[in-house]
N, C-alpha and C positions, 0 to 999 in steps of 0.2 A: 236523749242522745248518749252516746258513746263517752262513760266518762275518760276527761281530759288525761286519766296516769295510765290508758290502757289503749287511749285512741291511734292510728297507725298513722305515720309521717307522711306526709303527700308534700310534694314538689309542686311550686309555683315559678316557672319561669317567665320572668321580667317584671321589674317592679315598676312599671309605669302607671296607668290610671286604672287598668285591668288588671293588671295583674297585684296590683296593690288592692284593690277591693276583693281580689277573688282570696287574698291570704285573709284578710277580715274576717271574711264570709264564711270559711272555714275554721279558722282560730276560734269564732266567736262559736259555733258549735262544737266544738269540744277536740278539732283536731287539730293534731300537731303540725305543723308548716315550716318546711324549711323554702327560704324564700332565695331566689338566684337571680342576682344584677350583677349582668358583666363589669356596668360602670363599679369605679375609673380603671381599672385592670382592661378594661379594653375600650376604648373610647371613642365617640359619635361625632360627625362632625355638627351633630344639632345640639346637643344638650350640655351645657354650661358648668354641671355641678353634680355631683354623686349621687344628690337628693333623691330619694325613691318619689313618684310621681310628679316631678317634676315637667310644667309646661312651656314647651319650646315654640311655642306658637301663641296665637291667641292669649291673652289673661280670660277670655270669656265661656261663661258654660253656655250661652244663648236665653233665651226669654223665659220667665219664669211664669208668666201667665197661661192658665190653664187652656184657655180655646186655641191656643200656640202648641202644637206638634211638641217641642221640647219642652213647654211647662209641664204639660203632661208624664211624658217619661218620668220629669225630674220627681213628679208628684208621687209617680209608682214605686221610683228607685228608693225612696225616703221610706215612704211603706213597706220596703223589703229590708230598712236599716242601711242604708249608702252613707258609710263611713265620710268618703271624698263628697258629698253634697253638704253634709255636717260641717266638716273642716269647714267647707266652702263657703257655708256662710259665718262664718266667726273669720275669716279671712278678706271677705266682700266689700270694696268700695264701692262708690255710688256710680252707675250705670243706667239707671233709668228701670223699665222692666228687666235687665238684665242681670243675669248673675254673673259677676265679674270682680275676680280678686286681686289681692298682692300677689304675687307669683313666691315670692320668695316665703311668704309667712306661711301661704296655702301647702307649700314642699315642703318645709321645714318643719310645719306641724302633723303632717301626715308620715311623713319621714319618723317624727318622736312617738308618734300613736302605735307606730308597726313595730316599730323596732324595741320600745317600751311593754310590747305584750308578750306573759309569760308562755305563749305556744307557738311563737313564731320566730325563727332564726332566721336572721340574715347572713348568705353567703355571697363571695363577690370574686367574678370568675364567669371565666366563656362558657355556655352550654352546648355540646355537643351531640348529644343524644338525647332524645325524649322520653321522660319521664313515664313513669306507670303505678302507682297513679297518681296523677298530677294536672296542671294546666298550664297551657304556652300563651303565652301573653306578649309575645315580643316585639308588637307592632310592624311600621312600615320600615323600620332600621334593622332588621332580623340579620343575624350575622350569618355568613357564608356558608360555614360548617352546620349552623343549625338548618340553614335554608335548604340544603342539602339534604336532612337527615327528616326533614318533611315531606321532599320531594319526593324523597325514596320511598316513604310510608305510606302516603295517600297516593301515589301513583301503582302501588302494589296494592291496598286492598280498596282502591274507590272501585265507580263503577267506570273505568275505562281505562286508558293505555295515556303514558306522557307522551306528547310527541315529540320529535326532534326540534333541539334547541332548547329544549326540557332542562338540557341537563348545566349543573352550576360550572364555571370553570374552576381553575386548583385554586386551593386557597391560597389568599394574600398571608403575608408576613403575619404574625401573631401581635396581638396588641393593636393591631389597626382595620380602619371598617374603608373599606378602598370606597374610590366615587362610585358612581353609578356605573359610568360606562367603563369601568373593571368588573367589578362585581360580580354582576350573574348575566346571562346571554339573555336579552328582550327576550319575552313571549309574547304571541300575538296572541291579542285578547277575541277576535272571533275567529274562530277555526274554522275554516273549509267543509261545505257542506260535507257530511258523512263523515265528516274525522272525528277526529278522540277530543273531548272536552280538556280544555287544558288544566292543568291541575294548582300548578302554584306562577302566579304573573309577577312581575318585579316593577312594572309601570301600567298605572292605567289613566286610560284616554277615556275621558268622562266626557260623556253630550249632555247637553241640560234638558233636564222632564219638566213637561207642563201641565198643566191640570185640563183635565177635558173640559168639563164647564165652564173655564174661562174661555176658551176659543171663540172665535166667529167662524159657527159653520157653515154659514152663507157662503161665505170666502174659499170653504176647501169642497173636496170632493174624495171619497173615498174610493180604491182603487189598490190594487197589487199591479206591478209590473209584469204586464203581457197578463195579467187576469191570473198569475198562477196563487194556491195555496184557496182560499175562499174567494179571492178575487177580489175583494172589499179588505184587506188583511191592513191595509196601511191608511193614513189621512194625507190628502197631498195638497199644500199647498202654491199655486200657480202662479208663476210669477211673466209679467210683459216683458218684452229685451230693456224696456227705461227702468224698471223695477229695478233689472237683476242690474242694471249698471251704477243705479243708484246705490243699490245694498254693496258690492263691490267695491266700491270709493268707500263708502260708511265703514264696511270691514276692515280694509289696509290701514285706514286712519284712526283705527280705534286704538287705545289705550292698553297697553299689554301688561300682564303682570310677569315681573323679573323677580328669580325664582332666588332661595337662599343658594348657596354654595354647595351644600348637602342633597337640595332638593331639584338640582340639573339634571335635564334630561338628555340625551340624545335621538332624536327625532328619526323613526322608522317612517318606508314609506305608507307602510298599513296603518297608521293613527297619527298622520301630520295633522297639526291646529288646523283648523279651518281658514283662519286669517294665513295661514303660512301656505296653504295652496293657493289662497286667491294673489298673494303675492308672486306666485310664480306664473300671473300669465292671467287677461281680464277673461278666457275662455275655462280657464284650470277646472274651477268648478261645475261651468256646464257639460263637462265632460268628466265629472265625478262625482260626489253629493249632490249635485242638482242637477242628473240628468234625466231630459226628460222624454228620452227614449221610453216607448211600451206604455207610458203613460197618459192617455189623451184624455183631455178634458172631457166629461161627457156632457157637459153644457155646448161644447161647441164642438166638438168631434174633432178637433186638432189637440194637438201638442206644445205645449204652453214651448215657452223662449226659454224657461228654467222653471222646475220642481224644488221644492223642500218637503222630503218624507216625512210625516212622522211615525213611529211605529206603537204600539200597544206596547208598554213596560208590565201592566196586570194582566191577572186575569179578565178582573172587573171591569176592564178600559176608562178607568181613573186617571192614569199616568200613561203621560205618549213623549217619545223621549225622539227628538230633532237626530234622523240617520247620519253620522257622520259629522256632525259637528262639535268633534271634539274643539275644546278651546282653551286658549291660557289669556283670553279678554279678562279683565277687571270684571267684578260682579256689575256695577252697575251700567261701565258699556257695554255687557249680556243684554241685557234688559234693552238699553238704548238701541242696540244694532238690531239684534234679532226680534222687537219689538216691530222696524217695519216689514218683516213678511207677512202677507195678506193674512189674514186668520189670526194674526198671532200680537195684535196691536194692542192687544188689553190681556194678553197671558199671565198667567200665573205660573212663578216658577219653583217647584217643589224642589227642585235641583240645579243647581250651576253646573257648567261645563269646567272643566279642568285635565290636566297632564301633568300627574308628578309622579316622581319614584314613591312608591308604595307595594310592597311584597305581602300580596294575599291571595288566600286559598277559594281555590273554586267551590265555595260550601257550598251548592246543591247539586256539586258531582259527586262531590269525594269530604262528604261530612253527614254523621248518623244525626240522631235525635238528639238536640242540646247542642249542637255541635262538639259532638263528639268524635275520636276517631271509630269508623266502619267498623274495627277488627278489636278494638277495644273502648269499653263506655264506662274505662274510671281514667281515660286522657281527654281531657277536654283541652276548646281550643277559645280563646277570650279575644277581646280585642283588636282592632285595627286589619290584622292578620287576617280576620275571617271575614271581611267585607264591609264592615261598616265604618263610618264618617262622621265623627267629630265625637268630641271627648264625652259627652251624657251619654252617647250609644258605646263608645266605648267602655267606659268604666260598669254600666248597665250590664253588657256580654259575661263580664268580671263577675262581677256580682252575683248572678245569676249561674256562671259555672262553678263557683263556688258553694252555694246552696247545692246544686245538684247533684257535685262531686261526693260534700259531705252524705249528702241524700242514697246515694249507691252506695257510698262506704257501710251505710247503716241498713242497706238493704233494701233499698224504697225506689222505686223507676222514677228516672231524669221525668219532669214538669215543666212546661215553656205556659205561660200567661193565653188566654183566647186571642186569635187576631181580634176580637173588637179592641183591644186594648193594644198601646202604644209600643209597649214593648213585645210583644206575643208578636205584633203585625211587623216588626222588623226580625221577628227571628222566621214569620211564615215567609218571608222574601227570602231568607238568606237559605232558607228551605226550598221552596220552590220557583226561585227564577228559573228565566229560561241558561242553563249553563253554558250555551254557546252565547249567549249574551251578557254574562251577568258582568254587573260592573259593581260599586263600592255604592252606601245607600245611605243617606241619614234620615233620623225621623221624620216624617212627614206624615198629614192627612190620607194622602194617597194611597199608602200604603194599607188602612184600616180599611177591616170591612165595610160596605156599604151596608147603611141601612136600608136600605128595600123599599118596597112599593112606593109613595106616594112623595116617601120623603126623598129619596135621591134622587128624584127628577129634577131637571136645571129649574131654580130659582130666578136667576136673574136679580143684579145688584146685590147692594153690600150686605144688607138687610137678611135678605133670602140665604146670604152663603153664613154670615154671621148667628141664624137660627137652624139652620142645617151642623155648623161645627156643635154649638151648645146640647144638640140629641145626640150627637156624636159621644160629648163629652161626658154626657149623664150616662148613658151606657155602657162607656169605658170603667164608668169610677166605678158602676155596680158590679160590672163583670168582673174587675181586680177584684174587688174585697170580694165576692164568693170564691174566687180562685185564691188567693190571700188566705181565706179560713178553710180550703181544702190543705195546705199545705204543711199544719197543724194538726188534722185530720186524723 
């Protein structure tokens, strides 16, 4: 590497779980880092303390065991040296399989680790323009002026045009991060067939994904509306008028989650909760997500009383994600509500549905290799900002744009892990979703490539799905470590 007295300075904006790992990642090969948190010079209404990765949510990283989506990750990111999984466990109370800390001890010693290394400056102050070369890391609370000067950049060299309502309003007073519904103008997250893929979103409206194997496909039938696209393009499950009246009552009554102060939304009519339609009226939904117009049953050659879509989230048709039901249910009345649509009584849910302020980038419109930007690949983008969900995928994105950055500094082409592997398989999503669909992801199964022939045919029971993850898992750990010793290479 680059010795440390001659290495060039790269800019890390935001010191949160990504952006704190990706000055790590760089420090620790030999370059100099100067590191930029607004806090407390400009301050959030979510976060408490000045602390660099400091967590405003959750005390937990999720399950540590390897046939679990997240132990996995957590297992790679360790292999790659994750500074924030270290702290994390010398930080760790008792959770069961879980990783789950103090908050305070876990910030405050990562806090001492960054700020105590001799190649990395902290500075503390707004960021207004994008570094070169550097990494943005600045999560779902990205300040105005920077939101701005993203918009501007990946809307000029991605592949498409912003479209109106693109644009940010003036900035708020200095020193302050305004609510939501000041901020920045909603974007709607799917765009009109033939229009421009949106670039940068400031809310997203998440539907929950469920595993195909777990379904009962006795129960669905597959179908496009009016037969367009392949004509089989969608899964539809069928529902009687006692069904859809039952689910209706179960909906309205279900348990809602009330959001922090920070994290209020204002409710568009293109991504209203589900429960918030069916509140406006016992018909709302059969004359919107669950219309069953164009779709007739071809067991019976009629038109069910109400439809639930689902659509293909992969390639592979792994992941099939509920059309339009975005939600802010509680995780477990998810499960409970949307558990009685037919087919869907024993789902497996790779994803929860949710609706909150979170400002990120359309990465498989307007983001190169590594996620980087299109027009430049020594600015990477880490973190929360570029699609993904929850702090191990977070701080991972970090980490990983950190190595690469250092990696182009030194002359060497950006490297992402194979999709067989946990992290490779969430940066091939934030690579090739559909852009008019993409929404925010965290690690899951679903995402990994299938293993092929004999093995990824449904099993059936816990057995079968539990010896299916285990080839999964051996596969992963071999494909890392040969990609792991290309990297050294």
């Amino acid at each position: 590497m680059t010795p440390a007295s001659h290495a060039p300075a790269v800019t890390v904006v935001g010191g949160g779980l990504a952006g704190s790992e990706a000055a790590w990642a760089l420090a620790e090969r030999g370059v100099r880092v100067l590191l930029r948190e607004m806090r407390p010079t400009v301050r959030t209404a979510a976060h408490q303390t000045d602390q660099l990765a400091e967590l405003v949510c959750s005390n937990s990283f999720k399950s540590t065991d390897l046939t679990n989506a997240h132990g996995l990750l957590k297992a790679e990111l360790r292999a790659l040296g994750s500074l924030l999984l270290t702290v994390a466990d010398e930080a760790r109370v008792p959770a069961g399989a879980a990783l789950a800390v103090d908050r305070a001890i876990f910030s405050r010693r990562v806090h001492a680790r960054l700020t105590e290394h001799p190649l990395i400056t902290l500075e503390r102050g707004e960021v207004t323009a994008l570094p070169s070369p550097g990494v943005v890391a600045t999560g779902p609370l990205t300040s105005p002026a920077l939101a701005s000067a993203i918009l501007a950049r990946i809307g000029d060299s991605g592949s498409g045009t912003v479209p109106a309502g693109g644009q940010a309003r003036p900035t708020p007073p200095a020193g302050t991060v305004p609510s939501p519904s000041t901020q920045v103008t909603a974007i709607a997250l799917s765009p009109a067939p033939g229009s421009a893929a949106i670039a940068l979103a400031f809310y997203d409206a998440i539907a929950p994904i469920v595993s195909h194997e777990s379904l009962d496909h006795t129960r669905l039938y597959a179908l496009s509306r009016y037969g367009k696209g392949d004509g089989d393009d969608y899964l539809n499950a069928p529902l009687t008028r006692e069904e859809y009246d039952r689910f209706v009552v179960a909906l309205t009554a279900a348990d809602q989650f009330t959001a922090h102060e920070f994290d209020q939304v204002p409710y568009f009519e293109g991504c209203l909760p589900v429960e918030e339609m069916a509140r406006r009226g016992p018909e709302t939904l059969r004359f919107g997500p669950m219309k069953p117009v164009g779709l007739p049953d071809p067991r019976t050659g009629r038109e069910p009383w109400a439809v639930v879509q689902l659509r293909r989230e992969d390639r592979a048709g792994q992941m099939w994600n509920l059309v339009g039901f975005q939600t802010r249910l509680r995780i477990p009345e998810q499960k409970r509500v949307f558990g009685t649509i037919p087919g869907l009584e024993e789902a497996e849910f790779l994803r929860y549905g949710s609706i909150h302020r979170n400002s990120y980038i359309n990465s498989p419109a307007f983001l190169g290799p590594g996620l980087t930007a299109r027009d430049d690949d020594t600015l990477f983008f880490a973190g929360q900002l570029t699609g993904v969900e929850g702090y191990t995928e977070s701080l991972g994105t970090g980490l990983l744009a950190g190595i690469n950055l250092a990696r182009r500094l030194a002359g060497m082409p950006v490297t992402v892990p194979p999709p067989t592997t946990m992290l490779g398989a969430l940066y091939r999503y934030l690579r090739e979703a559909d852009p008019a669909h993409f929404q925010p992801m965290n690690a899951n199964w679903g995402l990994v490539e299938p293993l092929g022939g004999l093995a990824d045919r449904p099993t059936g029971g816990r057995r079968g799905k539990d010896a299916k993850k285990q080839l999964l898992l051996a596969r992963a750990q071999a494909d890392f470590a040969e990609w792991l010793t290309s990297l050294s290479a």
